[in-house]
N, C-alpha and C positions, 0 to 999 in steps of 0.2 A: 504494500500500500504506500502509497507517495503521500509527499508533505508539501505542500504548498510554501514555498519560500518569497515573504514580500522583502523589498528593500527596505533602506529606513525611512522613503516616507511613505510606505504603506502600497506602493506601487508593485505588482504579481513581479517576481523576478527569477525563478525556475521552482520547477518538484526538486527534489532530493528522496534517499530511501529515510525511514524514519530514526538508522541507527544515527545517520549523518547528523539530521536535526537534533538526535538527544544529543549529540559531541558539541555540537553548537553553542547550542541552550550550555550543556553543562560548565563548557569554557569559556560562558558567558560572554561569548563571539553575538549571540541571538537572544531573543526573548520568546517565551511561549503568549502566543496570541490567540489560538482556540485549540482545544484536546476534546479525543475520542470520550463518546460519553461510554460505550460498550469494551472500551480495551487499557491495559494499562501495562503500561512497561514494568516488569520487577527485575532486581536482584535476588542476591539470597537471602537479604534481610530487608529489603526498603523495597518501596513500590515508587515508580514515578506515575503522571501524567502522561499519556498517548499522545503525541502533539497530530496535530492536524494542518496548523497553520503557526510557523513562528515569520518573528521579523528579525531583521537583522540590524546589528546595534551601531553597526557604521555605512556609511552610505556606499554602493558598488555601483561606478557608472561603467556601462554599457555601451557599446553601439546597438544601431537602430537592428532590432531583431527579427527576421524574417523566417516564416515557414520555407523549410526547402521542398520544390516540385519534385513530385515522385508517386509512380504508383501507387506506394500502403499510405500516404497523405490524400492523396484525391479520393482513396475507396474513404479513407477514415473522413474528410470533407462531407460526403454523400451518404454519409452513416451506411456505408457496404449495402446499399441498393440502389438497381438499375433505376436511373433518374429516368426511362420510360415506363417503365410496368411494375418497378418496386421489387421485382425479386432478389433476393438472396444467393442463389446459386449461380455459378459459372461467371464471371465477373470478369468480366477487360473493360480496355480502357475507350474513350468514344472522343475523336476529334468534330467538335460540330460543324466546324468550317473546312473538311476534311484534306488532309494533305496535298492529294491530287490535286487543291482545288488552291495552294501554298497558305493553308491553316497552317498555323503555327501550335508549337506543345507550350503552350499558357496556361496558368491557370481558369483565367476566363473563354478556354476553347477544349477546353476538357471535362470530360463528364463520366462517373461511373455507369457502363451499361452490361447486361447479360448478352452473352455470346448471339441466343436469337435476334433482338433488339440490333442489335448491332449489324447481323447481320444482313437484316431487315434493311437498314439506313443504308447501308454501303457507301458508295462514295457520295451520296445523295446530300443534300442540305436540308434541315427538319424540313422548312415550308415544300420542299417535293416530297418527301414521305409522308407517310397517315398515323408518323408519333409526334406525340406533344410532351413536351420537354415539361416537368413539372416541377423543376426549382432552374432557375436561370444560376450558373456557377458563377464565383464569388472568389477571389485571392485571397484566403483568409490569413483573418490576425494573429501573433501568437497568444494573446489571450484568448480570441478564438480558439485554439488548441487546448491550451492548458483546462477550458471550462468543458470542452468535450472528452477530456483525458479519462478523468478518474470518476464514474457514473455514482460513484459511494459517497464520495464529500461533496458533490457539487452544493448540497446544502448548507454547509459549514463553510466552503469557499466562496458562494456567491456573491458576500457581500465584499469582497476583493478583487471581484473579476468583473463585475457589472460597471459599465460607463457611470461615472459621478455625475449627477445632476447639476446642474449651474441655474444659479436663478437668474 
Protein backbone atom coordinates (compact mmCIF):
# COMPACT_ATOMS: atom_id res chain seq x y z
CA UNK A 1 0.00 0.00 0.00
CA UNK A 2 1.60 3.42 -0.92
CA UNK A 3 1.65 6.73 1.10
CA UNK A 4 0.88 9.72 -0.38
CA UNK A 5 3.97 12.17 0.11
CA UNK A 6 2.80 16.10 0.14
CA UNK A 7 5.70 18.71 0.02
CA UNK A 8 5.86 21.26 2.69
CA UNK A 9 3.22 23.39 1.53
CA UNK A 10 0.91 20.66 1.24
CA UNK A 11 1.26 20.23 -2.46
CA UNK A 12 0.87 15.98 -3.68
CA UNK A 13 4.62 15.30 -4.33
CA UNK A 14 5.04 11.38 -4.95
CA UNK A 15 3.73 7.74 -3.14
CA UNK A 16 6.60 6.13 -1.31
CA UNK A 17 6.02 2.34 0.28
CA UNK A 18 4.84 2.91 3.86
CA UNK A 19 8.29 1.47 5.55
CA UNK A 20 9.81 4.65 3.79
CA UNK A 21 7.34 7.10 5.23
CA UNK A 22 7.75 5.44 8.91
CA UNK A 23 11.83 6.25 8.36
CA UNK A 24 10.75 9.80 7.41
CA UNK A 25 8.34 10.55 10.10
CA UNK A 26 10.70 8.64 12.57
CA UNK A 27 13.87 10.81 11.47
CA UNK A 28 11.75 13.60 11.72
CA UNK A 29 12.62 14.31 7.93
CA UNK A 30 8.21 14.23 7.64
CA UNK A 31 5.38 14.62 9.72
CA UNK A 32 2.32 12.29 9.87
CA UNK A 33 -0.61 14.11 8.23
CA UNK A 34 -3.43 11.26 8.20
CA UNK A 35 -3.06 7.32 9.38
CA UNK A 36 -4.91 4.14 8.47
CA UNK A 37 -7.99 3.92 10.75
CA UNK A 38 -7.89 -0.33 10.05
CA UNK A 39 -3.97 -0.87 10.22
CA UNK A 40 -1.19 -0.14 12.47
CA UNK A 41 2.56 -0.47 12.37
CA UNK A 42 4.11 -2.59 15.42
CA UNK A 43 7.35 -3.52 16.83
CA UNK A 44 7.85 -5.93 19.44
CA UNK A 45 6.96 -3.73 22.08
CA UNK A 46 5.23 -0.28 20.64
CA UNK A 47 2.61 0.04 18.13
CA UNK A 48 2.90 3.07 15.71
CA UNK A 49 0.23 4.85 13.52
CA UNK A 50 -0.25 3.44 9.70
CA UNK A 51 0.56 6.69 7.93
CA UNK A 52 -1.48 7.20 4.94
CA UNK A 53 -0.56 10.76 4.18
CA UNK A 54 2.71 12.48 5.71
CA UNK A 55 4.39 15.81 4.63
CA UNK A 56 7.51 16.61 4.49
CA UNK A 57 9.31 19.08 6.81
CA UNK A 58 11.48 20.95 4.37
CA UNK A 59 10.43 22.05 1.11
CA UNK A 60 11.65 19.73 -2.27
CA UNK A 61 11.57 21.78 -5.58
CA UNK A 62 10.84 19.83 -8.53
CA UNK A 63 10.69 20.21 -12.13
CA UNK A 64 7.49 20.41 -13.83
CA UNK A 65 6.40 16.79 -13.67
CA UNK A 66 5.00 14.91 -16.47
CA UNK A 67 3.03 11.44 -17.02
CA UNK A 68 5.35 9.48 -19.42
CA UNK A 69 3.25 8.19 -22.86
CA UNK A 70 3.15 4.42 -22.99
CA UNK A 71 0.80 1.72 -23.29
CA UNK A 72 0.15 0.53 -19.38
CA UNK A 73 -0.42 4.72 -18.86
CA UNK A 74 -3.15 5.13 -21.68
CA UNK A 75 -4.90 1.54 -20.73
CA UNK A 76 -4.42 2.95 -16.99
CA UNK A 77 -5.96 6.72 -18.44
CA UNK A 78 -9.00 4.80 -19.98
CA UNK A 79 -9.56 2.70 -16.80
CA UNK A 80 -8.58 -0.71 -19.08
CA UNK A 81 -11.69 -0.21 -21.37
CA UNK A 82 -12.24 -0.02 -24.80
CA UNK A 83 -13.40 3.61 -25.19
CA UNK A 84 -15.88 2.07 -27.86
CA UNK A 85 -17.89 -0.62 -26.40
CA UNK A 86 -16.35 -0.76 -22.67
CA UNK A 87 -14.98 -4.11 -22.65
CA UNK A 88 -12.24 -5.43 -20.74
CA UNK A 89 -10.61 -8.15 -22.68
CA UNK A 90 -8.07 -8.14 -25.54
CA UNK A 91 -6.91 -4.45 -25.32
CA UNK A 92 -4.47 -2.53 -27.89
CA UNK A 93 -3.81 0.50 -28.47
CA UNK A 94 -6.30 2.92 -31.12
CA UNK A 95 -4.72 5.92 -33.15
CA UNK A 96 -7.88 8.04 -33.98
CA UNK A 97 -6.38 10.11 -36.42
CA UNK A 98 -4.70 6.81 -37.77
CA UNK A 99 -1.04 6.70 -38.82
CA UNK A 100 -1.70 6.18 -42.59
CA UNK A 101 -3.51 9.19 -42.34
CA UNK A 102 0.27 10.97 -40.32
CA UNK A 103 -1.63 10.68 -36.68
CA UNK A 104 0.70 11.04 -34.49
CA UNK A 105 1.32 8.66 -30.97
CA UNK A 106 -0.01 11.65 -28.59
CA UNK A 107 -1.77 11.51 -25.89
CA UNK A 108 -4.79 13.22 -27.36
CA UNK A 109 -4.77 10.68 -30.45
CA UNK A 110 -4.60 7.77 -28.58
CA UNK A 111 -7.28 5.75 -27.11
CA UNK A 112 -7.70 2.39 -25.36
CA UNK A 113 -9.78 -0.18 -27.78
CA UNK A 114 -10.41 -4.04 -27.86
CA UNK A 115 -8.80 -5.96 -30.69
CA UNK A 116 -12.75 -6.08 -32.43
CA UNK A 117 -13.28 -2.23 -32.05
CA UNK A 118 -10.23 -1.66 -33.46
CA UNK A 119 -10.42 -3.79 -35.93
CA UNK A 120 -13.70 -2.54 -36.87
CA UNK A 121 -12.19 1.23 -37.39
CA UNK A 122 -9.09 0.31 -39.32
CA UNK A 123 -7.41 2.93 -40.95
CA UNK A 124 -10.84 4.75 -40.95
CA UNK A 125 -11.57 8.14 -38.90
CA UNK A 126 -14.53 7.70 -36.13
CA UNK A 127 -16.82 10.17 -38.28
CA UNK A 128 -16.43 7.11 -41.24
CA UNK A 129 -17.06 4.39 -38.81
CA UNK A 130 -20.49 3.50 -36.86
CA UNK A 131 -18.29 3.83 -33.32
CA UNK A 132 -18.68 6.61 -31.04
CA UNK A 133 -15.87 7.48 -29.06
CA UNK A 134 -17.26 7.97 -25.52
CA UNK A 135 -14.64 9.91 -23.58
CA UNK A 136 -12.73 12.31 -25.81
CA UNK A 137 -8.66 11.52 -24.46
CA UNK A 138 -7.11 13.82 -22.29
CA UNK A 139 -2.96 14.32 -21.48
CA UNK A 140 -3.31 13.70 -18.03
CA UNK A 141 -1.82 15.35 -14.96
CA UNK A 142 0.38 13.76 -12.56
CA UNK A 143 -2.00 14.34 -9.82
CA UNK A 144 -4.28 12.85 -12.26
CA UNK A 145 -2.39 9.76 -11.78
CA UNK A 146 -1.46 9.69 -8.31
CA UNK A 147 -5.66 10.09 -7.57
CA UNK A 148 -6.30 7.03 -9.90
CA UNK A 149 -3.31 5.07 -8.37
CA UNK A 150 -4.33 3.72 -5.05
CA UNK A 151 -8.45 2.96 -5.32
CA UNK A 152 -8.12 2.35 -1.06
CA UNK A 153 -7.04 5.83 0.09
CA UNK A 154 -8.45 7.90 -2.50
CA UNK A 155 -10.74 8.99 0.52
CA UNK A 156 -8.03 9.99 2.84
CA UNK A 157 -6.13 11.56 -0.14
CA UNK A 158 -8.61 13.57 -1.63
CA UNK A 159 -8.48 16.40 0.19
CA UNK A 160 -4.61 16.79 -1.23
CA UNK A 161 -5.29 15.99 -4.66
CA UNK A 162 -8.48 17.83 -5.43
CA UNK A 163 -7.98 21.52 -7.27
CA UNK A 164 -8.16 24.37 -4.31
CA UNK A 165 -10.89 26.48 -4.75
CA UNK A 166 -10.10 30.29 -5.02
CA UNK A 167 -12.79 32.73 -4.29
Amino acid sequence: MGVLVLNQDFSPLALCHVNRAFLLIFNAKAELVSESKSQVLRSISKSFPYPSVIKLNSYVSLPYRSVILNRHNIFKRDQYKCQYCGQTQDLTLDHLIPRSRGGKSIWTNLVTACLSCNAKKGDKLISESDLILHKKPVKPSFIMFLKNLNHQKQNEWAPFLEPKAHN
